[in-house]
PADRENLUM-341555 format. One record per residue (C-alpha): residue in one letter; y, x, z. Coordinates in pm, whole numbers, padded with zeros to 5 digits, always signed. Layout:
N
aYXZ...
This chain:
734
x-02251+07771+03858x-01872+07740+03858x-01891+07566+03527x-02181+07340+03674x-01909+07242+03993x-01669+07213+03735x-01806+06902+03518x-01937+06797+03836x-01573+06751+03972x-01494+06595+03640x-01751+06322+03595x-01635+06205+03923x-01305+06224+03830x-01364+05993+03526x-01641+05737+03769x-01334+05696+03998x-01084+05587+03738x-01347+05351+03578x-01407+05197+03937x-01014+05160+03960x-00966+04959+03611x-01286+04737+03764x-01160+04662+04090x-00825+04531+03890x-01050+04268+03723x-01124+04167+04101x-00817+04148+04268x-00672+03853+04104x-00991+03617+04211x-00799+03602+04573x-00510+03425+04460x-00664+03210+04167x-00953+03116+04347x-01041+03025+04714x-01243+03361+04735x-01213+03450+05094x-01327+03851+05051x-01385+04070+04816x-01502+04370+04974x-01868+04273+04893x-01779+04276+04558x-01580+04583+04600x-01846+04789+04776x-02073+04695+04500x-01953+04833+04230x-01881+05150+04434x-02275+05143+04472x-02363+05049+04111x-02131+05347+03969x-02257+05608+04255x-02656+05521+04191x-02572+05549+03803x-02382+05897+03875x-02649+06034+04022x-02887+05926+03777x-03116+05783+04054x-03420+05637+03929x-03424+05232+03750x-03677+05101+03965x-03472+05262+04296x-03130+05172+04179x-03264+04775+04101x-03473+04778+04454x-03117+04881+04615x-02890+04684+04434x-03093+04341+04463x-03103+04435+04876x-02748+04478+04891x-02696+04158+04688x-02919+03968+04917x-02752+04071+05254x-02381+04000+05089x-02541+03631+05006x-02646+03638+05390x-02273+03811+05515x-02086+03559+05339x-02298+03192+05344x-02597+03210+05627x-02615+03270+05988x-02817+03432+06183x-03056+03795+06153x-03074+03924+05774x-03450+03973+05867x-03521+03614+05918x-03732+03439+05694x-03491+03111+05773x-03177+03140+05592x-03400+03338+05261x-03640+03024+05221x-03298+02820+05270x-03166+03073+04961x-03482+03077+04748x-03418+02658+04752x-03072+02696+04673x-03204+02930+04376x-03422+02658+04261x-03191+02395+04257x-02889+02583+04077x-03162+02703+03776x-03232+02338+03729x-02879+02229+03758x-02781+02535+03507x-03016+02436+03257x-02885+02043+03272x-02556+02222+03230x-02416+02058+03536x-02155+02327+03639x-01955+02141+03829x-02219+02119+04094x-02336+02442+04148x-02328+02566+04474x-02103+02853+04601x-02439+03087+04685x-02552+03056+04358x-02165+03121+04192x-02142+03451+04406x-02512+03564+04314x-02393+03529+03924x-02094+03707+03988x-02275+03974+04158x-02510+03998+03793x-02216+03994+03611x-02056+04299+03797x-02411+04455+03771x-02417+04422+03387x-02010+04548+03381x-02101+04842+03567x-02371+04941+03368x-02133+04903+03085x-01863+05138+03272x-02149+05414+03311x-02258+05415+02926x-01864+05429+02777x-01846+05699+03037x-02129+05905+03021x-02310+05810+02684x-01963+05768+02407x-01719+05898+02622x-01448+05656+02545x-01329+05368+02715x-01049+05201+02480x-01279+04885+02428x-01302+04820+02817x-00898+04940+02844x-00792+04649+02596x-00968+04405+02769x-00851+04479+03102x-00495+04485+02996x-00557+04158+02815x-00742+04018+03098x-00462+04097+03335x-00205+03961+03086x-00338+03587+03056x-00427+03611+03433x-00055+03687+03485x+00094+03402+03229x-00124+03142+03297x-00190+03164+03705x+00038+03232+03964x-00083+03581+03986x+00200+03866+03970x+00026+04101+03733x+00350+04327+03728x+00205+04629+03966x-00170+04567+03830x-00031+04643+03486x+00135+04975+03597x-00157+05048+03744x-00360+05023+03412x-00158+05181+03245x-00175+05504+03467x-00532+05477+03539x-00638+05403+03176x-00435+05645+02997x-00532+05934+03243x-00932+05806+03193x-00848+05834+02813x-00739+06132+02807x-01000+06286+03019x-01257+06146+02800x-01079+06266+02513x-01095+06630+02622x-01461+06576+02717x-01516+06477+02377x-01331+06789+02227x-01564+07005+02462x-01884+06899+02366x-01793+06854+01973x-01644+07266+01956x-01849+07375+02208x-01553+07477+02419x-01711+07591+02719x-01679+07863+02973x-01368+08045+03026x-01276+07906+02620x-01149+07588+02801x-00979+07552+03136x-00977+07171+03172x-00646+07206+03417x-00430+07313+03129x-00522+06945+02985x-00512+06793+03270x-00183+06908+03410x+00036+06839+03073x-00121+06492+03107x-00048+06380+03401x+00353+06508+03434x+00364+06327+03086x+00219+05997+03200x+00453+06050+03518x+00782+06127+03290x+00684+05814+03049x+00655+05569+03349x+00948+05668+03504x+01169+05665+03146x+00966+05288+03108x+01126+05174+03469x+01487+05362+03395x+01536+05272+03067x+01708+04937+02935x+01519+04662+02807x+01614+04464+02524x+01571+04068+02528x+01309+03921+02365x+01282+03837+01971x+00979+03606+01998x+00994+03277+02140x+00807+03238+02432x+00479+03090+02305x+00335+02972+02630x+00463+02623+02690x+00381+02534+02363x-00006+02686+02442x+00058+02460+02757x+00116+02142+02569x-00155+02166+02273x-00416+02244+02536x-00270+01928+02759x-00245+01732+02433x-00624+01798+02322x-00733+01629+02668x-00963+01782+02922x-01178+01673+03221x-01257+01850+03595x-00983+02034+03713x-00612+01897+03687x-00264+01998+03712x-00093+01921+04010x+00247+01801+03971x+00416+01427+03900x+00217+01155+03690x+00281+00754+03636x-00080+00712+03596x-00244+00681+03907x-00487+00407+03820x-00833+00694+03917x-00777+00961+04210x-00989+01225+04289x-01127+01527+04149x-00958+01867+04202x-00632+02036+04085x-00509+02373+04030x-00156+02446+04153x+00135+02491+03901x+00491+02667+04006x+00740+02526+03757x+01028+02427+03916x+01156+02061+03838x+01469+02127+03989x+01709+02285+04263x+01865+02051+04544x+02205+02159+04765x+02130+02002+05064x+02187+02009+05445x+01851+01894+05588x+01535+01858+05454x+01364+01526+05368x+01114+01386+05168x+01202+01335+04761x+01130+00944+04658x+01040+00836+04341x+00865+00554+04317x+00549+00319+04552x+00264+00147+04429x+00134-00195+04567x-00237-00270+04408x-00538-00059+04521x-00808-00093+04304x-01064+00107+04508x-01053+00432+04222x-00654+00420+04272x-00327+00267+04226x-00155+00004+04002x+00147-00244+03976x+00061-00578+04116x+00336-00739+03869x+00362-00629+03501x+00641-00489+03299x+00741-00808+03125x+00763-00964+03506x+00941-00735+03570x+01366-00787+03636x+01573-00486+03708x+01862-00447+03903x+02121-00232+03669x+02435-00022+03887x+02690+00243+03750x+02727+00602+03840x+02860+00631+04180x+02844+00289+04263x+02602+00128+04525x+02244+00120+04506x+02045-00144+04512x+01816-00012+04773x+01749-00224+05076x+01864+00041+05352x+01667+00036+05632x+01762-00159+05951x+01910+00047+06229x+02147-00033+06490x+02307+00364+06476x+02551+00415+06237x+02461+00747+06102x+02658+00986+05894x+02723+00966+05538x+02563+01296+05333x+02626+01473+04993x+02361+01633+04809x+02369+01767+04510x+02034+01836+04242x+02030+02043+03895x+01690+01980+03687x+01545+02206+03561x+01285+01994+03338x+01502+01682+03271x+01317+01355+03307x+01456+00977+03300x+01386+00901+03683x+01603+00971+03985x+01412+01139+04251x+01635+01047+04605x+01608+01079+04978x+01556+00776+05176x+01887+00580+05268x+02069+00668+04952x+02386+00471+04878x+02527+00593+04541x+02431+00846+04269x+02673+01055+04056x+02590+01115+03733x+02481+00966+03381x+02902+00848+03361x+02836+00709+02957x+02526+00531+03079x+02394+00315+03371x+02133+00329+03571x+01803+00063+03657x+01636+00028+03985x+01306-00172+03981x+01291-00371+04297x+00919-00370+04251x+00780-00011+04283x+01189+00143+04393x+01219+00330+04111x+01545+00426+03947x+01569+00524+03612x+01893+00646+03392x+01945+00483+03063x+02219+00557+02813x+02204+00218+02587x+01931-00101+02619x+01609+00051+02622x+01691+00382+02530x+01639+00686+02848x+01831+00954+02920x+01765+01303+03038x+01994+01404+03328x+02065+01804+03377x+02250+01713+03733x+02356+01448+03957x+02509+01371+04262x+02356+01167+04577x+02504+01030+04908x+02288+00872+05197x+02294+00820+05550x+01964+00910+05696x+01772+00621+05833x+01693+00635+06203x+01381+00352+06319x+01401+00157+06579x+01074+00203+06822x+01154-00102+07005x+01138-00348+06691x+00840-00194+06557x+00680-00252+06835x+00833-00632+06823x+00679-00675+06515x+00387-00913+06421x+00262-01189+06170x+00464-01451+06343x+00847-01339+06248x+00967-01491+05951x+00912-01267+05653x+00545-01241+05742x+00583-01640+05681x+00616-01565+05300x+00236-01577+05124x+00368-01359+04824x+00467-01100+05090x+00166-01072+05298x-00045-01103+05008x+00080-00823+04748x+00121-00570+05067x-00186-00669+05271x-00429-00702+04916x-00742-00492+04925x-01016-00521+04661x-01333-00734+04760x-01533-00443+04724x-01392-00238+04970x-01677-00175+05209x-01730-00351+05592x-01767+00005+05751x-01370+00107+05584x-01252-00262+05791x-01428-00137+06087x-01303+00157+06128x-00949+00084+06133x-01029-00185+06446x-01219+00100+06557x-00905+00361+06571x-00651+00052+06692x-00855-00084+06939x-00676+00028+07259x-00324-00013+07110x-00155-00344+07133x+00141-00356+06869x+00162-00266+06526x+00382+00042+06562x+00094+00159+06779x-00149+00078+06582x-00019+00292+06257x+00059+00599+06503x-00315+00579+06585x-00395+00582+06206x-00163+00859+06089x-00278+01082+06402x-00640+00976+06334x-00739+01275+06041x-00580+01550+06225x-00732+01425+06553x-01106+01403+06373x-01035+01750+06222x-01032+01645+05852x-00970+01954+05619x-00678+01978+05377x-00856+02079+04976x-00715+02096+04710x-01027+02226+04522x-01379+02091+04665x-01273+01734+04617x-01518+01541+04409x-01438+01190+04212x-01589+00893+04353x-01891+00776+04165x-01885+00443+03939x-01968+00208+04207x-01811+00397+04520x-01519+00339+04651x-01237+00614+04677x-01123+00606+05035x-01473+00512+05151x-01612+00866+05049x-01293+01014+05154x-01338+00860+05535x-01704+00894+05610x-01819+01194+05343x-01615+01422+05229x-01344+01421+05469x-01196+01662+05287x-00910+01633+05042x-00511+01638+04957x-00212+01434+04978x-00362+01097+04758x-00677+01139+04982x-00530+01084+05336x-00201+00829+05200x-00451+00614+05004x-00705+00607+05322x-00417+00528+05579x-00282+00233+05344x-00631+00067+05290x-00689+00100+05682x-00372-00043+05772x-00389-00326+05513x-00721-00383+05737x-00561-00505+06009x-00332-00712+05836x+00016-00463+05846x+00177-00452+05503x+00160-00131+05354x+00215+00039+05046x+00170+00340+04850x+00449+00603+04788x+00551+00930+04558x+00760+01185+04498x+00821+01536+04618x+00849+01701+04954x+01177+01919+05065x+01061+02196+04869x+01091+02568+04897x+01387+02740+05078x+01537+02933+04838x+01886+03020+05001x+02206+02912+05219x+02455+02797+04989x+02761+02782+05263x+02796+02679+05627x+02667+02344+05546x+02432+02361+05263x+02112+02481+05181x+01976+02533+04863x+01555+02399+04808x+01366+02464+04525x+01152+02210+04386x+00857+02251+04170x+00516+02109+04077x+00372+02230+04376x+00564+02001+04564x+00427+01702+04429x+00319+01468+04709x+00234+01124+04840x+00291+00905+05156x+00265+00590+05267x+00515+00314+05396x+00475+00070+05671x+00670-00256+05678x+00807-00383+06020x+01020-00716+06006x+01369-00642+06111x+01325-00291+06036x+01215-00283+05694x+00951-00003+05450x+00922+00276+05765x+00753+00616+05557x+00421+00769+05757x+00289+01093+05704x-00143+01089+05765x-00185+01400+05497x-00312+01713+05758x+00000+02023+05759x+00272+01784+05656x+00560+01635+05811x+00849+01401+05700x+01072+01461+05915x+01137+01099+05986x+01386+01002+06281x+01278+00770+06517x+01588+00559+06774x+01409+00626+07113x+01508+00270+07207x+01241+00171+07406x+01302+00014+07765x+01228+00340+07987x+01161+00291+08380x+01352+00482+08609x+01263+00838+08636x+01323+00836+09024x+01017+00606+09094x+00777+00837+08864x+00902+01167+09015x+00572+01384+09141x+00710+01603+09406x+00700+01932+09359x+00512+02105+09692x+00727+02403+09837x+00567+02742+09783x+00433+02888+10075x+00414+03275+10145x+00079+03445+10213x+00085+03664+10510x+00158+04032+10421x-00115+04268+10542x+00012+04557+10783x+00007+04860+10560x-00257+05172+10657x-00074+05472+10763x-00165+05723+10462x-00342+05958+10692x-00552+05669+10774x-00651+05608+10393x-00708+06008+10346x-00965+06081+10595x-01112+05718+10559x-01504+05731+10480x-01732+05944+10563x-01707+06312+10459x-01408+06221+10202x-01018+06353+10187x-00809+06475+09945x-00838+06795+09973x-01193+06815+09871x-01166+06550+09568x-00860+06802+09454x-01154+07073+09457x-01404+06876+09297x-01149+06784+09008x-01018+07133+08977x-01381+07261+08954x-01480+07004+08700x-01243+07127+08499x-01283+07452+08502x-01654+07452+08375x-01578+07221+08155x-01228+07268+07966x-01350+07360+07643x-01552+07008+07617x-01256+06850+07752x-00981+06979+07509x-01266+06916+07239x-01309+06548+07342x-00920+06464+07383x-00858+06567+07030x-01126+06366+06947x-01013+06081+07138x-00690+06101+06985x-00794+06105+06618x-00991+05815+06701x-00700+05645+06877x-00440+05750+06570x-00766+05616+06284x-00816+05281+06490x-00450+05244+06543x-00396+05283+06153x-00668+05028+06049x-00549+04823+06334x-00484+04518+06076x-00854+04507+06040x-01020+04507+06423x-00775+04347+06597x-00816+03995+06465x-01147+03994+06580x-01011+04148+06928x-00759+03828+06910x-01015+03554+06834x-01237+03700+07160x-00963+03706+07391x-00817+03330+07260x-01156+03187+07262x-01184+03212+07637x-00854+03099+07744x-00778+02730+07801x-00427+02698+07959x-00173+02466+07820x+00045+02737+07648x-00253+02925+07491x-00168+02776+07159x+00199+02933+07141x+00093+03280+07232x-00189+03283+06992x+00076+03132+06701x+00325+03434+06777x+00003+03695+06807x-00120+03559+06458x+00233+03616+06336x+00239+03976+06426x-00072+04004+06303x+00029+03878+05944x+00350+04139+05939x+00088+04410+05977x-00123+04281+05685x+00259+04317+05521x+00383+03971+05522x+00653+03977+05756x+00918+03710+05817x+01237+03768+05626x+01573+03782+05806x+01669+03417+05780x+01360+03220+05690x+01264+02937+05887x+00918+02888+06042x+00846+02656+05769x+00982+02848+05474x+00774+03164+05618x+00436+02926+05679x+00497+02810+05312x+00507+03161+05182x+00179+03255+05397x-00015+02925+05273x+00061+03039+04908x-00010+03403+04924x-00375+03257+05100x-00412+02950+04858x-00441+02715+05160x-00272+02466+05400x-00365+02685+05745x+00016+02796+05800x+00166+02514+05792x-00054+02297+05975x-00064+02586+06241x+00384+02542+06206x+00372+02201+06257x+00206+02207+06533x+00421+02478+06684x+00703+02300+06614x+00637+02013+06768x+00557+02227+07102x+00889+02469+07070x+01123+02141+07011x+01022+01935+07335x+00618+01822+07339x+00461+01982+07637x+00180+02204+07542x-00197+02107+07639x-00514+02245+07572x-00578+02000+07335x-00373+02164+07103x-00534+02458+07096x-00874+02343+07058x-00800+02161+06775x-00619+02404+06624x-00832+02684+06704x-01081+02674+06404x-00765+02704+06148x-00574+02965+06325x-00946+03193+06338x-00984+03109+05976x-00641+03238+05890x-00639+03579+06111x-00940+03661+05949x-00790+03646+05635x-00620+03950+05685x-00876+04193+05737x-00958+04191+05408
C-alpha cells in the first residue's frame, strides 16, 4: 500500500512538471500576439493531463474535453447562455466557413473562433504527447529540446524576455529528467520496495540543480566568440521578400498602405533633449488612393545645399513670439543618410568634411560627403526655436489671400485622385458643416476619429482591394487601423474642402530613457516609434502639423491670440450657500425608551444571550470570515476590476473620468506594474501599452492630461473613454 501511495505521489510529481514546461510554450502568446487570456488554455491542459492520469476512459475524456472546448469558444467570442442554441448555430457556420477557407488555403482570413478552436486541437494532441513520454517511455529529452529551442527563437526574434522562462526550463526539465531517469532504473532492476527509497534520488538532485543555478548566476561570463548571427538571419529573410505581415519602422516607399505590421524594438538612435516633440523626416504630396508619392520627380528636382552649423533652409513657421533658441543633441545608433529634426530647426552640427541637401519638395535633408555620394552620420547637433501658431491667422485664412492665388500651389496640395469616392467628399462637408473657418474646420477633422470611437490596430488591418480605395475602407469599414490609416484619411478629407494639405513622416519623441542634467532629457528612439502626421497650410502662418491618429499627441503650441470678450460680462454668479435648519437634538433618554417595549437594557440582554448559545458558531464563523477576507484580499488583482467597472459604469459626474484613471493605475501596480520613481505619465502609459501590445494607456494619458493641465472635465470624457479603460482593467486579471 505504501509503495502503491508512493508511485502515486510520483506520477504526479512528474504530470506537474510536464504541465509546467507546457504552460511555458503558452506564456509568450500574450506578448507576441493580441491574445487577451490564456487561462482557457491554461485550464485545459490541466484537464487533458488530469483525465489522462487517471486513465479515465477515451470516449469520457473526448466527451469532456470537446465540452470544455465548446464553452471556452462561448467564454471568449459569444454572448449570451452556453445552453442556447443561438450563438452554437452562429459557431457551427463559422466552422463551415473556416473548413472551406482552410482548404482554399486562405489563412489570412480565418476567423479568430476558428484560430482558438485549432489551438485548442493542437494543445489536445501536445498533451497527449506529454502523457505517452511520461507514462509509456519515460523520457522527455525530445519535448525538453524543443521547448528550450522554442523559447530561444521566441526570445531573439520577438520582443519577448525569455530570460526567467529559460531558468525556469532548465529547473523544471532537468528535475523531470531526472525523475524519469530513476523511474526508468526502477522498472529495468526491479528496484522496488524498501531496495529503493526514491528520496535519496530525489534529494541529491534537487540541492545539485539548486547549487548549479546559483554557481550559473554567480559565476563570470565570458564574451562571446561567435558573431551574432541574427541580423544577418534578419536581412536574408528581408532580402528573399515576403507578403502579409510587415515590419514596422521607417520606409521611402510608401506608394501601397495597408496590411498589418509586427512591432520591432531596435533603437535608431538616442536624442538629449529638453522637451519632447515630434521627429521630421520627410512629407509626401500625391495620393494615389493605395498611398503616397512625389508629385515632382527626381530629375525636377533642385536642392538647396548648406554647411554644418550653418542655417537651414527650412521655411520657419510664422509667429509673432520670439521663442527661445534650443540645443539638442542625437547619437545613431543605425546610421542612415537623412537628418531626422524637430520642427523650427535652424542649424545642424555635424558631417564638418561634407555638406548637407535639403529638398524643398518633400523637406528632407540628407548628408552627403562628395557629389552624389551619402554619408552615414554616428552624431549630430541641432538648434531650433519651437514654433508657436497663431489661432487668430488660421482662422484668417481662406482661398482669397495671395498664395492661394498660385495654381501650382493649390493644385499639388489640394490634388486628390478622380477615383476617390463621392461618399469620402461628403463626409468631410459633413464633419465641417457647423464650423466657419478653416482652422475650425481641420480641428473638427482631427477630433472627428476619436469622437466616432475609431480603434487604434496595428494587427487586424486588411489591404484595400484592387479597385477600393484606401481611406474609403478606412472611413466607412474598417475604422480600424494605425498611424498611415488616420494621417492619410485626415489629408484626403481636408484636401475635400479645398485646404492644402500634405502628408508627413518621421518618428515620435520616443521612449524616456533617463535625465541627463537639470536641463536635458535623454529619449530613446527605435522602430517602434515610427509614425505619420499630417500638415495643414494656413497663409501667413505657413505647414501647421495635426495629429488625427487615436492615443497620440504632438505636442504642438498654439499663440492663444484670439480676440477674447471681457470676462466681467460672461461672469455666472455664483448663488450664496444657504444653511439648512439644524434639527433640535433628542435628549438620549428620549431615544432609549423610544418605541414600544424597547431600551437598552433589554437589547444588551438579547445580545449577551445570543452570544452565549451561540459562541462556538461565532468564533467558528469569524475565522472563517477572516480567511475569506485574507484569500479575497490576496487575489484582490483579480475581482476588483470587475468591482471597478460596476461602480464606474453608474456614475456620470464630470470628474468620473480622473478617479477611474488613478483607480486603474492602482489597479495596474497590483498586477506588478507600478510607476517608477521619476517616470512621467506618458513614459509609464508607454511601458503599460507595450507590456499589453496595445494603444489603451496612452489614449487613456492623453486624455488625462488634457483634464489635469487646464480642460474642465465632462461626462463626455468618460463615456468615450469608458470602453478602453474596461478593456484595459480587465487585462489584469489574467
Amino acid at each position: 500500500m505504501r509503495q502503491e501511495t508512493a508511485n502515486s505521489y510520483f506520477k504526479i510529481v512528474t504530470y506537474f512538471f510536464g504541465f509546467l514546461l507546457l504552460w511555458e510554450w503558452l506564456k509568450p502568446l500574450k506578448v507576441v500576439t493580441d491574445t487577451a487570456s490564456l487561462t482557457y488554455f491554461i485550464v485545459f491542459i490541466a484537464l487533458a493531463l488530469t483525465l489522462s492520469y487517471f486513465r479515465i476512459h477515451y470516449a469520457i475524456t473526448a466527451f469532456v474535453k470537446i465540452l470544455f472546448i465548446l464553452y471556452s469558444l462561448h467564454g471568449l467570442y459569444y454572448m449570451g447562455s452556453f445552453f442556447s442554441p443561438k450563438w452554437f448555430k452562429e459557431f457551427s457556420h463559422d466552422l463551415w466557413e473556416n473548413l472551406g477557407l482552410t482548404l482554399g488555403r486562405e489563412w489570412p482570413s480565418l476567423s479568430f473562433e476558428y484560430r482558438s478552436l485549432l489551438f485548442f486541437v493542437l494543445l489536445w494532441l501536445m498533451t497527449y504527447l506529454i502523457h505517452y513520454w511520461l507514462s509509456v517511455r519515460k523520457t522527455i529529452l525530445l519535448f525538453y529540446v524543443m521547448t528550450v529551442t522554442y523559447v530561444c527563437l521566441i526570445d531573439t526574434f520577438t520582443v519577448y524576455e525569455g530570460d526567467k522562462s529559460i531558468i525556469r526550463v532548465v529547473i523544471f526539465g532537468f528535475l523531470l529528467m531526472g525523475l524519469l531517469a530513476l523511474e526508468r532504473l526502477v522498472q529495468r532492476e526491479k528496484l522496488l520496495g524498501s531496495k529503493m527509497s526514491r528520496h535519496r534520488w530525489i534529494v541529491p538532485l534537487t540541492v545539485m540543480l539548486t547549487i548549479s543555478s546559483v554557481v550559473a548566476f554567480a559565476a563570470p561570463k565570458a564574451d562571446p566568440i561567435w558573431p551574432d548571427p541574427v541580423p544577418y538571419l534578419q536581412s536574408f529573410s528581408e532580402g528573399a521578400g515576403g507578403s502579409g505581415v510587415s515590419k514596422i519602422g521607417y520606409d521611402t516607399d510608401d506608394t501601397k498602405l495597408g496590411g498589418p505590421f509586427v512591432g520591432d524594438p531596435t533603437v535608431i538612435f538616442n536624442a538629449e533633449v529638453t522637451r519632447e516633440h515630434y521627429w521630421k523626416i520627410e512629407s509626401k504630396d500625391l495620393y494615389t488612393g493605395k498611398g503616397w508619392e512625389q508629385s515632382i520627380s527626381d530629375d525636377q528636382k533642385d536642392p538647396l545645399t548648406f554647411d554644418s552649423g550653418k542655417k537651414v533652409p527650412i521655411p520657419s513657421p510664422q509667429s509673432d513670439e520670439e521663442r527661445d533658441l534650443e540645443s539638442e543633441k542625437v547619437m545613431v545608433e543605425r546610421t542612415y543618410s537623412h537628418v531626422a529634426y524637430p520642427y523650427g530647426v535652424e542649424t545642424i552640427t555635424g558631417n564638418k568634411n561634407g555638406y548637407f541637401s535639403f529638398n524643398p519638395i518633400d523637406e528632407k535633408v540628407t548628408t552627403y560627403k562628395e557629389a552624389d555620394e551619402t554619408v552615414k552620420l554616428e552624431e549630430y547637433k541641432l538648434s531650433y526655436r519651437s514654433p508657436s501658431y497663431s489661432q487668430k491667422k488660421m482662422k484668417a485664412a481662406n482661398e482669397e489671400q495671395e498664395i492661394m492665388q498660385v495654381p501650382e500651389f493649390v493644385d499639388r496640395y489640394t490634388q486628390l485622385p478622380d477615383t476617390t469616392p463621392q461618399r469620402v467628399k461628403d463626409l468631410a462637408v459633413e464633419i465641417t458643416a457647423e464650423e466657419d473657418n478653416w482652422y475650425d474646420k481641420v480641428r473638427a477633422i482631427e477630433g472627428y476619429f476619436s469622437k466616432e470611437a475609431y480603434v487604434y490596430d496595428q494587427f487586424d488591418v486588411p489591404v484595400p482591394e484592387e479597385e477600393q480605395d484606401y481611406v474609403d475602407q478606412f472611413l466607412f469599414e474598417t475604422q480600424r487601423g494605425y498611424c498611415d490609416n488616420f494621417s492619410t484619411s485626415m489629408v484626403v478629407l481636408v484636401r475635400s474642402l479645398g485646404i492644402p494639405a500634405r502628408w508627413a513622416k518621421g518618428y515620435t519623441e520616443g521612449e524616456y530613457s533617463r535625465q541627463v542634467d537639470s536641463t536635458y532629457k535623454l529619449y530613446e528612439v527605435s522602430n517602434n516609434n515610427a509614425h505619420s502626421w499630417v500638415e495643414v497650410f494656413f497663409p501667413e502662418v505657413g505647414w501647421v502639423p495635426f495629429e488625427p491618429t487615436v492615443g497620440f499627441s504632438n505636442n504642438v503650441s498654439y499663440q492663444y491670440d484670439l480676440d477674447i470678450p471681457d470676462s466681467d460680462d460672461n461672469e455666472v454668479p455664483i448663488p450664496e450657500k444657504k444653511e439648512a435648519p439644524k434639527q433640535p437634538l433628542q435628549p438620549e433618554e428620549d431615544i432609549a425608551s423610544s418605541g414600544d417595549g424597547f431600551s437598552l437594557s433589554k437589547l444588551w440582554d438579547d445580545i449577551t444571550s445570543f452570544i452565549a448559545d451561540n459562541w462556538g458558531k461565532i468564533v467558528m464563523g469569524t475565522i472563517l470570515l477572516i480567511i475569506i477576507a485574507i484569500a479575497l484580499y490576496l487575489v484582490r488583482r483579480r475581482w476588483m476590476p470587475y468591482v471597478l467597472i460596476f461602480y464606474y459604469r453608474r456614475k456620470s459626474s464630470d470628474d468620473v473620468f480622473s478617479e477611474a484613471y488613478l483607480s486603474l493605475m492602482k489597479q495596474l501596480g497590483r498586477y506588478g506594474l507600478k510607476m517608477d520613481d521619476g517616470q512621467t505619465l506618458r513614459g509609464y502609459s508607454r511601458y503599460i501599452d507595450q507590456f499589453f501590445g496595445t494603444r489603451e494607456m496612452t489614449s487613456l494619458t492623453n486624455n488625462y492630461e488634457r483634464i489635469l493641465y487646464g480642460q474642465s472635465p465632462t461626462s463626455e470624457d468618460w463615456m468615450k473613454m469608458r470602453e478602453l479603460w474596461e478593456n484595459l482593467i480587465k487585462r489584469t486579471t489574467g
